[in-house]
N, C-alpha and C positions, 0 to 999 in steps of 0.2 A: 800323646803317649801310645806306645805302639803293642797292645794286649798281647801280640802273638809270641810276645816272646817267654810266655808263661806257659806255652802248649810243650807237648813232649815230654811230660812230667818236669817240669825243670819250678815249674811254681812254691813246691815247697824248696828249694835252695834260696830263689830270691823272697820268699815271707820272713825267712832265716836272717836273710839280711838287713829286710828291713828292721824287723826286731831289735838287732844289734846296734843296727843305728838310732832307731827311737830311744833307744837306752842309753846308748852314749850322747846322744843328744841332750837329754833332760841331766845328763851329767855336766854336760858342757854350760847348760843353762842355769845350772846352779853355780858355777862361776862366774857365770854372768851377772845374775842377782849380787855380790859380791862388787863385781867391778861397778855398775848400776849405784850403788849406795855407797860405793869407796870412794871411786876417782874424782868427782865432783869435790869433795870436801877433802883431799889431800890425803889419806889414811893409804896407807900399805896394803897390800892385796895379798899379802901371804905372811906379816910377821902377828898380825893380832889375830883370833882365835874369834870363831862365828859363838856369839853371843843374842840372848832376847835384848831387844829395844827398849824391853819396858824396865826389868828386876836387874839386868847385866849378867845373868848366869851363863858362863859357858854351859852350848848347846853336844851334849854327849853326842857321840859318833853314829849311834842307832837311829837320832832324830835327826840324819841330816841324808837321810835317802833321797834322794830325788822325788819329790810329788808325793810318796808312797806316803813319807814319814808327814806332810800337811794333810794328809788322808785321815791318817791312823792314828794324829793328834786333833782331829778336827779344827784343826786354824785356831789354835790354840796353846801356849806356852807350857810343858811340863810341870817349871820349876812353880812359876806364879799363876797361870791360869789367865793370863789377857792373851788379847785377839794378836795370831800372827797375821798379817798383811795378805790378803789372796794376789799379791803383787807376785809372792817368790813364786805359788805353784802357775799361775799365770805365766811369767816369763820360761820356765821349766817346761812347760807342755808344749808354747807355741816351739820355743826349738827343737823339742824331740819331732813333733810335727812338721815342722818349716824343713828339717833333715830328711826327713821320709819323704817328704816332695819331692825334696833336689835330685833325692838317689833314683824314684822313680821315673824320674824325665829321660834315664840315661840306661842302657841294658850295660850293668858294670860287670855282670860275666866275661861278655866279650870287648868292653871297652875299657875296662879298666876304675880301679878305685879311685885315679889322682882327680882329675877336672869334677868329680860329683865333690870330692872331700874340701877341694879349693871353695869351691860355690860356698858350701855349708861354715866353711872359716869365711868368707867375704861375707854373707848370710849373721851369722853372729856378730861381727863387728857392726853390723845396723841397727839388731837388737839394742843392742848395748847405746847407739848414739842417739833410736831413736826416745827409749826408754831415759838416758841423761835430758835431752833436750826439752821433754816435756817439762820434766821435774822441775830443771834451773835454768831452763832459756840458755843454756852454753854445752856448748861440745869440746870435750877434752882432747885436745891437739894427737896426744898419744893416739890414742883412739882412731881420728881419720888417717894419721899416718900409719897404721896399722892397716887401714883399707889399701890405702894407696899403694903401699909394699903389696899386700897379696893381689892385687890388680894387675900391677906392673909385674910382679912373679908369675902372674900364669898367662900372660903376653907375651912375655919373653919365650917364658918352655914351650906354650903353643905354637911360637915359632919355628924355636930353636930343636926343638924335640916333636914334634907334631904328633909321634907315634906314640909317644906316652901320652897327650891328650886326645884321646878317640872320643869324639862325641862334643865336641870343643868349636862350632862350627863362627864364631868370632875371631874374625882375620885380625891381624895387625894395622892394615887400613881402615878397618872399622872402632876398631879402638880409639885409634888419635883422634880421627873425627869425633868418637862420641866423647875423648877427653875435655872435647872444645866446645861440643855442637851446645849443649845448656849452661854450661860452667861458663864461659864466655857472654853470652847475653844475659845472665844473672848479676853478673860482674858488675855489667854493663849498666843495669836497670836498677842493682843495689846500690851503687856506690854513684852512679852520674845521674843518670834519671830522677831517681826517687828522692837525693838533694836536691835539685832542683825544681822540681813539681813543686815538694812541700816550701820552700822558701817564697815561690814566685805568686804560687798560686793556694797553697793551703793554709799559711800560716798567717796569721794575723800582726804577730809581733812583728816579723821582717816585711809587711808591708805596709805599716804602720813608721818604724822605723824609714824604711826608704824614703815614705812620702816626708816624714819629719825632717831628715838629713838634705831634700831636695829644699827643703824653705828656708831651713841654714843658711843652705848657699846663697839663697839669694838675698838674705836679710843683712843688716847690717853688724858692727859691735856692740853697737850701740843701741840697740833697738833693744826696746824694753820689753815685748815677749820673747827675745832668743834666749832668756835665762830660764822662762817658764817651758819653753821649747827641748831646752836641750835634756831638763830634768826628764824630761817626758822620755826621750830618748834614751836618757839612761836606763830608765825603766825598763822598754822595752828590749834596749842589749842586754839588761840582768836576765831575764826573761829567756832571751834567745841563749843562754850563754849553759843557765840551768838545766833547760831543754837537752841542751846537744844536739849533735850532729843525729836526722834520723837517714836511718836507711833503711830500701826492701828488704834486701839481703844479709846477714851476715855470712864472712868470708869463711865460717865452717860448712856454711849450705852450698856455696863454692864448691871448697879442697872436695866437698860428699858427693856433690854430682861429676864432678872431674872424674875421682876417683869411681864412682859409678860407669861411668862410662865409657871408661880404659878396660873396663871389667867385663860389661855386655853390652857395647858394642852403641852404636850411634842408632840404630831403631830402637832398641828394648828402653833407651833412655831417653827419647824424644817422648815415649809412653808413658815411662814414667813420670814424666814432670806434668804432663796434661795431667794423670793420674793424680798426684799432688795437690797440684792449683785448683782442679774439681773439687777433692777433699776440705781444705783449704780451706773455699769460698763457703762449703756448708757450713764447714765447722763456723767461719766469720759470723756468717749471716744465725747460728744459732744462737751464739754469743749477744748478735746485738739485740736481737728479739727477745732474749734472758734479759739485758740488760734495760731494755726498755719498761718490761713487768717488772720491774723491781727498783728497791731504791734509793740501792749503793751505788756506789762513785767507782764501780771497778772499771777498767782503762779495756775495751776490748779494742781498742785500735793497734795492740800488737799482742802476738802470740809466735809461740814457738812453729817454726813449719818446718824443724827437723824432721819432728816426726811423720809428716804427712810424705816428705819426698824418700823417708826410709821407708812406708808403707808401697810409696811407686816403684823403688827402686828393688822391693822383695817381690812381687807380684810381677812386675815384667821380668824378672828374673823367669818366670815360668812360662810367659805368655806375650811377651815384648813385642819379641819380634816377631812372629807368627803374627800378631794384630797388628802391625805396622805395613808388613807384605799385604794381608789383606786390604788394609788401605790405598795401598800405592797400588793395586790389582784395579779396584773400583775406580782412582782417579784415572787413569792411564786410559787413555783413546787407543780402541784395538785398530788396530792395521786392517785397511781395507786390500783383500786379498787383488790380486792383477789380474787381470782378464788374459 
């Protein structure tokens, strides 16, 4: 970020801005919270009226301020007095926050308000998928198409308009690359790889199964264990069949880094998927270590990793590419000068 552009007295115009944007942010976040707890279970985001969890009382106009009103209620319900969720002022702060970042990376006196306001709408729809994801293990189609439009909309303008995005330094060729560069081998690792790892080599049913189906073949009709044989085998296809198909991936962590990608470009999202998968592997390995001191039967062999690639996908949004140059700086063998 480049301080100097707050000399000249000009500091208090852009505080000015920030403000406005912190404020419209946590505005924005309070719709967010809304879509967060609608879209998942099918409800309307604009005909039903923001109501408590607990009693159902429509929430008067006064207590639906941004942050202010979870403040000045103490996480707390008016009508009934149960606990509101530190969920809403949570999602409310980090986007007034996450806003004030986007607009600071960018001098929008002289660059203009569109590519920071683009960021902050691409920025929000993360919010939103990563916060779904956690909750229900699924992402609402709406939702990543919703990224993918604003991706593909300030790809296009950056092109086609370069002058209205000043500060926009993601080309068009770095786009498609990064449309591809993780979305593609995710693809690749959810859907081909990771069926067949678990078939071949992790799952007991299918290679129990195979081994039974390979003695079939060789035994006769007649042969008086192919009856105890086959039962077996049935077992184990019930088995495989309950289970289902696993995969790494699913095709919403896809369309997110796709759409990721077209957006900041093929370094910022090579960042963020290491970002991710780091995240990721702690969260795992926290899980099984829970799971091991304890002595329920919860499944940590899957979890949601929306959220971890929305956390890479905000974060190199600020710093992506800048640590990726760094990187490809240090691999890079300098040129021995010519005599």
């Amino acid at each position: 970020m480049d301080f100097s552009i707050y000399s000249d007295g000009m500091a208090g115009y852009y505080i000015g801005i920030y403000i406005m944007v912190f404020l419209f942010g946590i505005t924005i976040g309070s719709f967010l919270n809304v879509c967060i707890y609608r879209l998942p279970v099918g409800e309307s985001l604009t005909k039903k009226n923001s109501h408590c969890m607990t009693c159902g009382t429509p929430i008067k106009w006064y207590d639906l301020v941004p942050v202010f009103s979870w403040l000045i209620l103490r996480g707390k319900c008016r009508a009934c007095g149960s606990k509101i969720s530190g969920r809403y002022i949570l999602v409310e702060s980090l986007t007034g926050i996450l806003f004030v970042l986007t607009f600071m990376q960018f001098d929008v006196i002289t660059d203009g308000l569109i590519y920071p306001s683009l960021m902050c709408l691409f920025i929000a729809g993360l919010i939103v998928i990563g916060f779904e994801d956690y909750d229900t293990q699924e992402m609402t189609v709406g939702v990543l198409m919703y990224l993918a439009i604003i991706a593909a909309v300030t790809r296009i303008l950056a092109t086609v308009l370069p002058a209205k995005l000043r500060g926009c330094d993601v080309t068009i060729t770095d786009g498609l690359i990064g449309l591809v560069c993780v979305s593609v081998p995710f693809l690749l690792f959810g859907f081909v790889l990771t069926p067949l790892i678990y078939s071949f080599v992790i799952s007991d049913d299918h290679k129990s199964a195979r081994k039974i189906k390979k003695r079939l073949k060789k035994m006769s009709d007649t042969d008086k264990e192919r009856e105890k044989l086959q039962k077996a085998l049935d077992k184990h296809l019930e088995a495989i069949k309950e289970t289902g198909p696993v995969y790494g991936f699913g095709m919403g962590d896809v369309i997110l880094m796709a759409a990721g990608g077209l957006m900041l470009g093929w370094k910022a999202t090579v960042v963020a998927a290491f970002i991710a998968i780091f995240l990721g592997a702690i969260y795992a390995l926290i899980l099984k270590i829970k799971a091991n001191h304890s002595d329920d039967d919860e499944n940590v062999n899957a979890f949601a990793f929306g959220p971890f690639l929305t956390i890479g996908l905000a974060l190199a949004s600020f710093f992506g590419t800048e640590l990726m140059d760094m990187y490809i700086s240090l691999i890079t063998v300098p040129q021995i000068p010519s005599i």
